[in-house]
Structures are given as C-alpha cells and as structure tokens.
C-alpha positions, -999 to +999 in steps of 0.1 A: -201+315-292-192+333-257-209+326-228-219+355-205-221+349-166-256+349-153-265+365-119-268+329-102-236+323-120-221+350-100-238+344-069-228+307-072-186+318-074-190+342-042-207+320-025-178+290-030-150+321-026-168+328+008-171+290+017-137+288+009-128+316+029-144+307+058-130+272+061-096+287+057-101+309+087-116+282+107-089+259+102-063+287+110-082+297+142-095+267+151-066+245+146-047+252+176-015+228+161+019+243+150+035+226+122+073+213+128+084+210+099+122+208+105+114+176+126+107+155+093+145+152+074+156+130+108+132+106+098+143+104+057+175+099+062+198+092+092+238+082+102+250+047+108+282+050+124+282+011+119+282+016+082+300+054+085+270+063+056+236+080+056+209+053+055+170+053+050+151+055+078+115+052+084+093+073+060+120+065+032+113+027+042+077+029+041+081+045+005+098+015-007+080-014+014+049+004-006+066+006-038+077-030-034+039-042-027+022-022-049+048-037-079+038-069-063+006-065-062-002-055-099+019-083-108-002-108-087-033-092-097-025-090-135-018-125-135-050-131-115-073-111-140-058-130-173-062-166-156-098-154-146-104-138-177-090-167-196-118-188-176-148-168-178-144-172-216-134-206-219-156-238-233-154-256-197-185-250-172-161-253-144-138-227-155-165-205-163-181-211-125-147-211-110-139-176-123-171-165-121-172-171-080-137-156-077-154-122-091-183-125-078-162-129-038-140-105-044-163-079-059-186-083-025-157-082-004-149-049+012-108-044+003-101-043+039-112-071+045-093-092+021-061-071+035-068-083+071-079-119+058-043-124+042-024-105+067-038-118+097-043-158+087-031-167+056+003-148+051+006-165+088-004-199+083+015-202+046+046-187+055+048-204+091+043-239+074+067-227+044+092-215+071+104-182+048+123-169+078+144-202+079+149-198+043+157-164+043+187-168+068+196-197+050+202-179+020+240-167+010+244-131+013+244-122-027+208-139-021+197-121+007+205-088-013+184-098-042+155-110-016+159-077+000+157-053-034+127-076-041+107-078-014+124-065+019+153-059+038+159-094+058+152-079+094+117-067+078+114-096+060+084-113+084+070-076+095+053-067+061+026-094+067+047-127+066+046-133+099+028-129+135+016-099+152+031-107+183+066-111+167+069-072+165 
C-alpha cells in the first residue's frame, strides 16, 4: 500500500529544507573564519633529521594514545563487568552488596568525574608510590619498545595521566 504525502506532510519538508537553508547561510555569513586547510598535513606527519624518516606528530599521536586507551579501557572494563556480574549473581551476601555498590557508584557518577578522580589522584598517588617512571627507564630497550606499542612512547609515558600536572 503507497502512501501519499499529505499537505502538513509537505509543509513539514519545506519548512526543514528552509531551516536548513537558513542555517547554512547563517553559518556562511555569519562565520567570519576561513578554513586553512593546507595547515593540517604539518601536524600528521613531520621530518626527523635525527632519525633521517617521517615520524608522527601530534594529531597522529593523539590517534594512537586514544586508540591505546580506548583498547585499554574495554579491556579493564570487560573484566570489571564479568567480576561484578559474577558477584551480583553469586550465593554470597557480600559479593552481591559489593557489586551491587560498585554499580550503584558508578551509575550515579557523572563520567567526568571518574576521569578527573583517576587522573588527577589516583593515577598520581598509585604510580608515584609504584615508581613506573623508574621502571620504565629501567627497562632494556627491546622492553621499552613493547611498553611503548602498549601503552606509550617512553617520553609520554607519565603525560597520559600517570603522573603530575605540573610535570608537563
């Protein structure tokens, strides 16, 4: 059965077309910003005459510091979610409490906040008392490498939330 277009139908799709419109012109005339685009390759990719090669620079960086903590962080929270599933169905009272508090603070816990909670106390206070950046210079270099596929180059090592503020 075909449907036939009502006169509120039709009113309705001009009405978004014209919207549409309309914000398109205001954001070309109101938007007084030109777009350099041929400034963004410099900051893919540039020349280190140290290592005579083209090397990553900072939005390819970024891409894989996120890459590396979002692999990270499914793999932290998958293992989270099993334990505390594992819990909240098990035969202890304890377990079933225990998991149940863990959802119950994380669901009431805006996601920023839990970012700046672990990045701004506990990544400090763990890693300063673990001393990672000792370790990580302690490390032979076939180590470092793995370290820094893993989880980040050695010099950027403390800057994704391992370490201080102040320390950038």
């Amino acid at each position: 059965m075909k449907k036939r277009l009502s006169i509120l139908d039709i009113v309705l799709i001009l009405l978004l077309l014209g919207t549409t419109a309309w914000l398109l012109y205001r954001i070309r005339i109101g938007l007084d910003y030109k777009w350099n685009w041929s400034a963004i390759p410099q900051y893919l990719l540039r020349f280190d005459p140290k290592k005579g090669a083209w090397v990553s620079n900072l939005l390819l960086q970024g891409l894989f510091t996120t890459i590396r903590l979002s692999i990270w962080g499914t793999l932290l929270a998958t293992f989270l979610g099993t334990v505390m599933g594992l819990c909240r169905v098990s035969r202890s009272l304890f377990l079933r409490l225990l998991s149940r508090t863990y959802v119950e603070f994380n669901r009431n816990l805006p996601p920023i906040v839990l970012i700046f909670l672990f990045y701004y106390f506990i990544s400090t206070q763990v890693m300063g008392a673990l001393d990672i950046e000792g370790l990580m210079q302690s490390l032979p270099e076939g180590s470092r490498d793995i370290m820094a596929v893993l989880f980040a180059p050695p010099n950027l090592f403390v800057r994704i939330g391992f370490g201080h503020p102040r320390d950038f």
